[in-house]
VOBA-1610 file (N, C-alpha, C; in pm, whole numbers, padded with zeros to 5 digits, always signed):
BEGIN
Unk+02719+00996+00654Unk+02704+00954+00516Unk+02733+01075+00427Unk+02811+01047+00328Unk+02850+01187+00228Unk+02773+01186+00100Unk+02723+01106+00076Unk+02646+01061-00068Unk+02535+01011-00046Unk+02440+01021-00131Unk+02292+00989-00126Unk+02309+00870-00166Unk+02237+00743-00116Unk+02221+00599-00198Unk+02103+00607-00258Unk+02165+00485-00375Unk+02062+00445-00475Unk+01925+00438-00392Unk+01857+00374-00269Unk+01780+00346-00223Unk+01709+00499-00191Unk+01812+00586-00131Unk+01751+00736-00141Unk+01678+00799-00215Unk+01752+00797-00315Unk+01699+00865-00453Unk+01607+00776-00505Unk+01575+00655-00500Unk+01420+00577-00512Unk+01324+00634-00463Unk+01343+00617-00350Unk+01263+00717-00204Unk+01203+00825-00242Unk+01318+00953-00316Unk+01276+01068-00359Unk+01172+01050-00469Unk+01238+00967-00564Unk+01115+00959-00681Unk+01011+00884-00627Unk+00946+00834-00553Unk+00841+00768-00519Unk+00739+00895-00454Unk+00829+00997-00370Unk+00738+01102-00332Unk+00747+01181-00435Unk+00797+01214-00557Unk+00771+01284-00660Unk+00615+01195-00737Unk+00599+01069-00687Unk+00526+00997-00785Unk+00409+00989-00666Unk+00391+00989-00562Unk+00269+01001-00483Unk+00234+01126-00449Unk+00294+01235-00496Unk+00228+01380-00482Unk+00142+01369-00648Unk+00166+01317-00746Unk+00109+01284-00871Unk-00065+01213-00841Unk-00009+01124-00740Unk-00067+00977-00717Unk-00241+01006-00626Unk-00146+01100-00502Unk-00238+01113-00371Unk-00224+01251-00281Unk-00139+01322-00363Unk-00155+01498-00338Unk-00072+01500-00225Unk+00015+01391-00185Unk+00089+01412-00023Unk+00006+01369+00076Unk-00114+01246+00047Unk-00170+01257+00190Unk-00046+01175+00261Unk-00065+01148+00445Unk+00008+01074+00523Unk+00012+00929+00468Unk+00076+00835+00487Unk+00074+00715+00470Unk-00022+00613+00555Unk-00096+00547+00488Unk-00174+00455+00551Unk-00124+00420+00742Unk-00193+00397+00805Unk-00121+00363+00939Unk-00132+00222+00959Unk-00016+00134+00947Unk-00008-00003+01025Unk-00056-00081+01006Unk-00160-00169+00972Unk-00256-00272+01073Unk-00237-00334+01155Unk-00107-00367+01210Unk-00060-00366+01332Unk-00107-00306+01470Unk-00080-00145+01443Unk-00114-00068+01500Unk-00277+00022+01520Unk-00349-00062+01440Unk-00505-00046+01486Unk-00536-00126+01606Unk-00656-00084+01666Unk-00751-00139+01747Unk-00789-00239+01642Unk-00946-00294+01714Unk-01018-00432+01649Unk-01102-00359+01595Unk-01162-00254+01586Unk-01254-00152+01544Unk-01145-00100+01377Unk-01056-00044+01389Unk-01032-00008+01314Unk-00964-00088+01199Unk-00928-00211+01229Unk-00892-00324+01185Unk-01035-00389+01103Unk-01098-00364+01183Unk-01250-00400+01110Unk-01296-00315+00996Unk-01311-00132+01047Unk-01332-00086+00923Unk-01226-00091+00795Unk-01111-00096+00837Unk-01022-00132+00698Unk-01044-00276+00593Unk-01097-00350+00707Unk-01158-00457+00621Unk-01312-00444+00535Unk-01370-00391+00587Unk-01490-00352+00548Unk-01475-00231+00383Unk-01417-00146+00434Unk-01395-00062+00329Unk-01261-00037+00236Unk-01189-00095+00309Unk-01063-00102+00263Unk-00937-00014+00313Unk-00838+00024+00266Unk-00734+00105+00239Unk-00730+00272+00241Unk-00825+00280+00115Unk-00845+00400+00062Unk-00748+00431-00043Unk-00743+00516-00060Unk-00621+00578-00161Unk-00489+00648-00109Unk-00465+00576+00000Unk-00358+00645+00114Unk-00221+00602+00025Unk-00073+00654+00001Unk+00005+00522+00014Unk+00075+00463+00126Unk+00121+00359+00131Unk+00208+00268+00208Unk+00352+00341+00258Unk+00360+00336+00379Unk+00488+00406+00432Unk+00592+00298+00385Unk+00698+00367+00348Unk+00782+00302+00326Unk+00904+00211+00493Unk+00951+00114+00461Unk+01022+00024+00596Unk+01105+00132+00654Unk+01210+00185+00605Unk+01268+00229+00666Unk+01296+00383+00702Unk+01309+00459+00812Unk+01242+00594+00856Unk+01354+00729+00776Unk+01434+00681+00759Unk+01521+00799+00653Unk+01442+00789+00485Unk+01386+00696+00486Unk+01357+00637+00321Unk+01225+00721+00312Unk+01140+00734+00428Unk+00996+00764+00484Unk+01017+00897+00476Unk+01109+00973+00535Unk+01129+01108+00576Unk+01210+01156+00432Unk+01250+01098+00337Unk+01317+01118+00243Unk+01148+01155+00134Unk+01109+01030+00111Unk+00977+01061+00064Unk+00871+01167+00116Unk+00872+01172+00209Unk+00757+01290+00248Unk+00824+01433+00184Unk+00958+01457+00241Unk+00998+01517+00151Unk+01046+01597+00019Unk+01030+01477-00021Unk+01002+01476-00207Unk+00907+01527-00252Unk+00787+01450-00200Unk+00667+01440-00228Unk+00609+01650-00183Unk+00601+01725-00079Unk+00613+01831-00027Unk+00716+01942-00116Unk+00803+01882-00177Unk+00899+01947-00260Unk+00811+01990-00390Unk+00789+01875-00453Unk+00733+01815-00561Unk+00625+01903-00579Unk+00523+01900-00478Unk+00433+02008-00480Unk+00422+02150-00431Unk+00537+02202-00420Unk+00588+02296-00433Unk+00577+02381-00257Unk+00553+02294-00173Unk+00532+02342-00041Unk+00707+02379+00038Unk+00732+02406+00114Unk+00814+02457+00196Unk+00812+02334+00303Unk+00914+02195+00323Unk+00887+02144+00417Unk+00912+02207+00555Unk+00846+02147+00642Unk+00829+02164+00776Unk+00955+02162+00849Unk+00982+02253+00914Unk+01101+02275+01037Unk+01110+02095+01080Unk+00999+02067+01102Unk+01040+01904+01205Unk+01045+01825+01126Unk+01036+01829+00967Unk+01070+01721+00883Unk+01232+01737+00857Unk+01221+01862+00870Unk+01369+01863+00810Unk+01502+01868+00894Unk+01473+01854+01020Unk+01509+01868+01174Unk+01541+01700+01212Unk+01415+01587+01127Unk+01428+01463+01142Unk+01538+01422+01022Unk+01521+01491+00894Unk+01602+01463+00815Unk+01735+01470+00828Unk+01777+01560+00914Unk+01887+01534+00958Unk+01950+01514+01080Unk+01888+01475+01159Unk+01897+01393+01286Unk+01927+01196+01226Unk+01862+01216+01079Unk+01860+01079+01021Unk+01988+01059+00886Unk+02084+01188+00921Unk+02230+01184+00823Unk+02207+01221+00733Unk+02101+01315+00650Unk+02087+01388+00560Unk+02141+01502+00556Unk+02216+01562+00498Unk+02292+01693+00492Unk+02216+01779+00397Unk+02223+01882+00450Unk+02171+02032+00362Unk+02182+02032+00232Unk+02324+01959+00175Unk+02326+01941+00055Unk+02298+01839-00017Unk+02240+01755+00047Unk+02156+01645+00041Unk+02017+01685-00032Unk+01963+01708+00067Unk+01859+01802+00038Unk+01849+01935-00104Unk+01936+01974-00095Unk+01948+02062-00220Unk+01946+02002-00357Unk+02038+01892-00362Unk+02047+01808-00508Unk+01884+01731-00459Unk+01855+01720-00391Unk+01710+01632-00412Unk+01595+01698-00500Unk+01607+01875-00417Unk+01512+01968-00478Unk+01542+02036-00642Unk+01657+02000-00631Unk+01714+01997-00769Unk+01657+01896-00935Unk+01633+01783-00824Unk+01628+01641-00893Unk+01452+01679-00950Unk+01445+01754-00887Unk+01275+01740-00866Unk+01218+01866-00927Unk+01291+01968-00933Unk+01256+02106-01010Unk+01271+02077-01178Unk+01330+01955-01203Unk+01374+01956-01363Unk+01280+01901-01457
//
């Protein structure tokens, strides 16, 4: 891929808007993927103030990104190792941190 899509750059601003939102925590996990225990306490107490991972895993890894940018951290060797294992280019990445410094 040579160009960022519209759906990308959503992505990015959404982790510019949940480092605002929720400081970068991880994204809620699943309910799918709970036990009956933990399926229970989410019902009981809820959610929390986590946000929602986004569907698709470049969109996910695009946002964490943002979001880590946004707050001025240094992402992680293995985020950015997935980011482009997932067709993100270096200069991808650069106009993102760009998008986000202004």
């Amino acid at each position: 891929m040579t160009t960022l899509t519209r759906e990308d750059w959503l992505a990015a601003s959404i982790g510019a808007q949940d480092f605002q939102r929720y400081g970068c925590r991880q994204p809620s996990v699943p309910r799918e993927t709970l036990g009956f225990f933990g399926r229970l306490v989410t019902w009981v107490f809820g959610e929390g103030d986590a946000p929602r991972p986004l569907a698709h895993p470049r969109l996910e890894a695009l946002r964490r990104f943002a979001c880590a940018t946004r707050a001025g951290h240094q992402p992680g060797v293995a985020l950015v190792s997935e980011l482009h294992r997932l067709g993100v280019q270096p200069k991808h990445l650069a106009a993102i941190e760009g998008f986000l410094m202004v």
